[in-house]
C-alpha positions in Angstrom: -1.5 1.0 -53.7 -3.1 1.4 -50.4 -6.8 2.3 -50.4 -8.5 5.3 -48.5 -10.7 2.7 -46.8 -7.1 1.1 -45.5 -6.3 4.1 -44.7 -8.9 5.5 -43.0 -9.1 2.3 -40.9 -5.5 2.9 -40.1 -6.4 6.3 -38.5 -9.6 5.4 -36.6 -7.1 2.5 -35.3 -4.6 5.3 -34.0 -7.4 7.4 -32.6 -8.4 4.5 -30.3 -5.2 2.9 -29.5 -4.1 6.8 -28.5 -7.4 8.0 -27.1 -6.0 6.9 -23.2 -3.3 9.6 -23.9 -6.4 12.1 -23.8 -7.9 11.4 -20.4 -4.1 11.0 -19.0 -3.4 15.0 -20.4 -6.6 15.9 -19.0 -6.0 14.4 -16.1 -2.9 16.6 -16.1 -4.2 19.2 -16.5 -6.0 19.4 -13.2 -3.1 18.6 -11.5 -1.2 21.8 -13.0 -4.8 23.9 -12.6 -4.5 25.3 -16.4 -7.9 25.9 -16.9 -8.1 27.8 -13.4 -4.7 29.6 -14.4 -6.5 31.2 -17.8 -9.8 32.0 -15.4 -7.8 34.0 -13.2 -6.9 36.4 -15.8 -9.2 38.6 -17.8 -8.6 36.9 -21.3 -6.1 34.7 -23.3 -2.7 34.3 -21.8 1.0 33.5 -22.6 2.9 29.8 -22.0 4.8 32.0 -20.1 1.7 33.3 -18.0 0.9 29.7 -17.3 3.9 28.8 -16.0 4.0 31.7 -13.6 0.9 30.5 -12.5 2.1 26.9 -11.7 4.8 28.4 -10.0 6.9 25.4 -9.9 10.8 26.9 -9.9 11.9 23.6 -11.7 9.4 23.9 -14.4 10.3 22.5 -17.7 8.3 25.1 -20.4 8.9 22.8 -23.2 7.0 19.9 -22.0 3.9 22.3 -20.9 4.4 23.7 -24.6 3.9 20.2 -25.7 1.1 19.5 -23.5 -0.5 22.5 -24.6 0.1 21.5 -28.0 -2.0 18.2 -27.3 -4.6 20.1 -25.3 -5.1 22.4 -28.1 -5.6 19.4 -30.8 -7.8 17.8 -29.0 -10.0 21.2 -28.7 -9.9 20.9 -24.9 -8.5 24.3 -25.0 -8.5 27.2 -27.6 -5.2 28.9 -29.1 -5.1 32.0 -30.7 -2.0 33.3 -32.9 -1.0 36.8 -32.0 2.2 38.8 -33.6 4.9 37.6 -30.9 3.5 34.8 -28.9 0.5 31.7 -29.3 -2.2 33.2 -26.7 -4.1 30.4 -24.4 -7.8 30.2 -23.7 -11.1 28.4 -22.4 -13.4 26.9 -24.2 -16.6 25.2 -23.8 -14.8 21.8 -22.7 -11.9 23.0 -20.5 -14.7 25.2 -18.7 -15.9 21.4 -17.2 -12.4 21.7 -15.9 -12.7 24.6 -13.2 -12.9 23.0 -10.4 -15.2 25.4 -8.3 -17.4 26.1 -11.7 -21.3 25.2 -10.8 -21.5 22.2 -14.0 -17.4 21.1 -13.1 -16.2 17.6 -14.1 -12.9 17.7 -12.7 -13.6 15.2 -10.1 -15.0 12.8 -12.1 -11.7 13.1 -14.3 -9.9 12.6 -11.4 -11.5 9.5 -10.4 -11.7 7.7 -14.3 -8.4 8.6 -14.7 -7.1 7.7 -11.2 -4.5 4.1 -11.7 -6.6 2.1 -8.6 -9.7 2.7 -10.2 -8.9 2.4 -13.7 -7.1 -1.5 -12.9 -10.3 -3.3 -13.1 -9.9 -2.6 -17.3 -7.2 -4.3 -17.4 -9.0 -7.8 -16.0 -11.6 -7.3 -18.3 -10.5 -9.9 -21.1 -9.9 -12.2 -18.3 -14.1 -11.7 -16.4 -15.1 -12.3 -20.1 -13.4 -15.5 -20.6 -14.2 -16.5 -17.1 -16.7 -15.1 -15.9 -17.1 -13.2 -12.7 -16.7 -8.9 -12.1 -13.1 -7.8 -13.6 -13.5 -5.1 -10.4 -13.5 -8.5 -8.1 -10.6 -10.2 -9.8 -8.7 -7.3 -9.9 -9.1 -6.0 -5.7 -10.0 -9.4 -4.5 -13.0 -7.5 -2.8 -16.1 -5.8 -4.4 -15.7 -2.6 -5.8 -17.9 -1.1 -2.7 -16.0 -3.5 0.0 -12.9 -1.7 -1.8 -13.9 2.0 -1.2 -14.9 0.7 2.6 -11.3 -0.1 3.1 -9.7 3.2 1.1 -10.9 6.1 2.6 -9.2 8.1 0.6 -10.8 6.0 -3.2 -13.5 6.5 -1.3 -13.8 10.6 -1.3 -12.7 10.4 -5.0 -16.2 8.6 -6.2 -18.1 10.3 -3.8 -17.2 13.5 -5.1 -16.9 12.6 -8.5 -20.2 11.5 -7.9 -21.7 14.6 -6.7 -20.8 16.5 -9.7 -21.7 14.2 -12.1 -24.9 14.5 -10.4 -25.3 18.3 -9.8 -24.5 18.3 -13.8 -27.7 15.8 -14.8 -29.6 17.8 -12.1 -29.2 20.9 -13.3 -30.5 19.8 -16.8 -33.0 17.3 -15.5 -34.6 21.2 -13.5 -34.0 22.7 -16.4 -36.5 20.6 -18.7 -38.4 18.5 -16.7 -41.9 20.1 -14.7 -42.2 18.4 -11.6 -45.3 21.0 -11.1 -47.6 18.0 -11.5 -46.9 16.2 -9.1 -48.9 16.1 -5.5 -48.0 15.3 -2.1 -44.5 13.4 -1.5 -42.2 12.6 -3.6 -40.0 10.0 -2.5 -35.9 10.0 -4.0 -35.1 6.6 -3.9 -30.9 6.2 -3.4 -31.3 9.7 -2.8 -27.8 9.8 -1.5 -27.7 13.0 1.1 -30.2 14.8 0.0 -28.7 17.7 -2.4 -30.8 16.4 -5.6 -34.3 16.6 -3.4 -33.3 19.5 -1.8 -33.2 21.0 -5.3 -36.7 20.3 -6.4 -38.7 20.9 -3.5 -36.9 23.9 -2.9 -38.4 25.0 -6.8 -41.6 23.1 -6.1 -42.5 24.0 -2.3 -45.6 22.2 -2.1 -44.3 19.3 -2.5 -43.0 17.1 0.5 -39.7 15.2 0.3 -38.5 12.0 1.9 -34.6 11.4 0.9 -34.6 7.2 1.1 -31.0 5.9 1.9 -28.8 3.5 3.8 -28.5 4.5 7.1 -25.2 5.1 6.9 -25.7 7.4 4.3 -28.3 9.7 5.4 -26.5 9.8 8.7 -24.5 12.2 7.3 -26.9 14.3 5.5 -28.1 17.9 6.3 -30.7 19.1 7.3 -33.1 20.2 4.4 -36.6 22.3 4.8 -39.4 20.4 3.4 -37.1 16.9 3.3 -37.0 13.5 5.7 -34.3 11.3 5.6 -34.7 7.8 6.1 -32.5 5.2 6.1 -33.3 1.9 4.9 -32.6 -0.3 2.4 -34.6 -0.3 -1.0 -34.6 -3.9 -1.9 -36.8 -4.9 1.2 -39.1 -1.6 1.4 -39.5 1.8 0.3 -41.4 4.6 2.3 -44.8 5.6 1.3 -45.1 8.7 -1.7 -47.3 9.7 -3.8 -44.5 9.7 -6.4 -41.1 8.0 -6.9 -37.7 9.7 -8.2 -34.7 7.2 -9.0 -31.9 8.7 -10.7 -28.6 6.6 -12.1 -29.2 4.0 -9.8 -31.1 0.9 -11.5 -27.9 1.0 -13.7 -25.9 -0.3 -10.8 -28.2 -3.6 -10.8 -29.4 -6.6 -13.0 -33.0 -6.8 -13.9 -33.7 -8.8 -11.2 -33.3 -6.2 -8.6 -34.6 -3.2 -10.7 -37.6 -5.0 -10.8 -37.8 -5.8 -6.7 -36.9 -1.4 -6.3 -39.5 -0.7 -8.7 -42.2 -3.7 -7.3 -41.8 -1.9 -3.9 -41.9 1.9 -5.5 -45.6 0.7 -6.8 -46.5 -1.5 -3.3 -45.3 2.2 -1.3 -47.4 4.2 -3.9 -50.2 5.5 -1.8 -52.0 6.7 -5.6 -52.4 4.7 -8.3 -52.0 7.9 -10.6 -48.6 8.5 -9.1 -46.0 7.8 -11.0 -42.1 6.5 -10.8 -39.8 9.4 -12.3 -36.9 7.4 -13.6 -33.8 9.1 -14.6 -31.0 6.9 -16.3 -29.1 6.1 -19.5 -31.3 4.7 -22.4 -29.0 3.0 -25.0 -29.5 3.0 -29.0 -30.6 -0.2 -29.7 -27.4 -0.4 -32.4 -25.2 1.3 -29.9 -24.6 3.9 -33.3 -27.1 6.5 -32.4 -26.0 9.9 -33.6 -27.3 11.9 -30.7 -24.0 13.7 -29.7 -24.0 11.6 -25.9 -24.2 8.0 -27.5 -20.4 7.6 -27.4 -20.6 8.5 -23.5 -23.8 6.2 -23.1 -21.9 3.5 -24.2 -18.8 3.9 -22.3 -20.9 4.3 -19.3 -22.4 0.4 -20.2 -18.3 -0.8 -20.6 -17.8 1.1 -16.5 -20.9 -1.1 -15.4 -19.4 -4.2 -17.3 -16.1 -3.5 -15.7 -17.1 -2.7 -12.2 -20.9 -4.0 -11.1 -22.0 -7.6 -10.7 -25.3 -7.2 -13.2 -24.8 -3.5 -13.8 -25.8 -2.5 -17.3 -27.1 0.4 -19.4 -30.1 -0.7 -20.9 -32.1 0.4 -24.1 -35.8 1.0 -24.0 -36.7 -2.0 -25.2 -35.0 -3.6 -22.2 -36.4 -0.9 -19.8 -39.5 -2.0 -21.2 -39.2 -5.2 -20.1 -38.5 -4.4 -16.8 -41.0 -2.3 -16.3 -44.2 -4.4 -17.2 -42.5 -6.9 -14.9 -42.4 -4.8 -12.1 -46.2 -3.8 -13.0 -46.1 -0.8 -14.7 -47.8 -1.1 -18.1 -47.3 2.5 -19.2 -44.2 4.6 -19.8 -43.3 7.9 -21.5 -40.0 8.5 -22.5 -38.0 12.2 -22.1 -35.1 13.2 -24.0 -33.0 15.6 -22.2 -30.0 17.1 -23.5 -26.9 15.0 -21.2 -26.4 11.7 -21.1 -29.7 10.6 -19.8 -33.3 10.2 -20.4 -36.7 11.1 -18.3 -38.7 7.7 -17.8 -42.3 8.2 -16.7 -43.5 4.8 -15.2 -47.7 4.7 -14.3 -49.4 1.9 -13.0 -52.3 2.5 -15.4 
């Protein structure tokens, strides 16, 4: 007789080996624009209303059914039962699928799901038993020397990127008092701008300086009350009175955190400013039960998969890096996404 413990085994084998399945119907759809198909219309809607809205005259209705059926199961959307027809609607998860929503994921889906970036996985077994970046073994260039060849790769991170960031950003304003602060703060990988925009627009007496490659603030707009500069972070960092790095340090081994954050303290024109750092902290088990922990942890298998030395890290090993970079203190912030608020001081 087979046990429950068999059993359930069995299932949480099924749920993994099937869980691709999920981002591939996702990906889906946001191709067919269902979620922006139910927004359009005032409340629930028909299968019938959602194939209007595709408006493909070859549509096959019983495969977006099925779909539906999936998207349903998987609670990515909502279905209510009504006396002549299943009615269709958002919920809380297919609202991150709206693609001109404030908080939308929809790039980012498109990215994780997109076949050339998703390859590198499929190398990974083979970077573990060898050694080496399953990214590099897979495009015969580094992930970055990939996107500077494929313009087109290239726009899908980028904006994936600036979602995922105007997402944390929103939360990180939302619970984080940057009110203390004096003087410049300096965003270090700042990208173009858009996150230092948004706090020295809410905090107007501060000053901003946006810290870049040149290429990269070359592109940027023009922001009241923020500098670019272009330069590069491992060799020196403009003078601040304070330091902001968010989801970058993750791209790097501890080696290079600690040269960004020895030159954040050398640029540091007080000692009672402070480095604001905004990443990942794993559980040290990599069980935690806070409801981001599963992301966390598939964020550290994207940096095993893609960056030579890239790794989320657990306090413990953001400890470390810190006291060798020279700062002794740290404070910790929990913020309800997928990172954490560390406070770095010099004393």
């Amino acid at each position: 007789m087979t046990s429950d413990a068999t059993i359930q085994g069995q299932a949480r084998f099924f749920h993994h080996l099937y869980g691709g399945i999920s981002a591939a119907a996702l990906r889906c759809a946001l191709e067919l624009d269902i979620a922006g198909i139910i927004n359009r219309h005032d409340g629930p809607i028909t299968l019938s209303q959602i194939a209007h809205g595709i408006g493909s005259s070859s549509l096959d209705v019983d495969s977006l059914s099925r779909l539906m059926r999936f998207l349903v199961h998987q609670q990515i959307f909502d279905q209510q039962e009504s006396e002549e027809k299943p009615l269709y609607s958002l919920n809380e998860c297919s609202k991150f699928l709206l693609k001109d929503a404030m908080n939308t994921l929809s790039s980012l889906a498109m990215m994780i799901t997109d076949p050339l970036i998703f390859s590198p996985f499929y190398k990974l077994s083979q970077s573990i038993e060898e050694g080496g970046i399953a990214a590099f073994k897979t495009y015969g260039v580094s992930i970055w020397d990939m996107f500077a060849s494929n313009p087109e790769a290239h726009k899908g991170f980028n904006d994936a990127m600036a979602c995922s960031t105007m997402l944390n950003i929103n939360v990180i304003m939302s619970n984080y008092d940057f009110t203390s602060l004096k003087g410049t703060l300096v965003d270090v990988g700042g990208g173009v701008g858009v996150t230092l925009n948004e706090i020295v627009t809410k905090y107007p007496h501060l000053k901003g300086i946006n810290f870049d490659m040149p290429d990269v603030v070359s592109s940027a707009k023009a922001y009241e009350g923020v500098t670019h500069v272009g330069g590069d972070m491992f060799t020196a960092i403009p003078q601040g009175d304070s330091f902001f790095i968010k989801t970058i340090l993750h791209n790097w081994g501890d080696d290079k955190c600690v040269q960004v954050l020895k030159n954040c303290r050398e640029s540091m024109t007080e000692r009672a400013g402070k480095v604001i750092i905004a990443d990942i902290i794993l559980s040290p088990t990599g069980t935690g039960d806070d409801v981001f922990e599963e992301a966390r942890i598939g964020m550290d298998m994207i940096m095993l998969t893609y960056f030579d030395g890239g790794k989320e890290r657990t306090e413990a090993e953001w400890k470390r890096i810190l006291e060798e970079a020279g700062f002794r203190r740290y404070n910790v912030i929990k913020i309800p996404t997928t990172v954490s608020i560390i406070e770095a001081y010099i004393e």
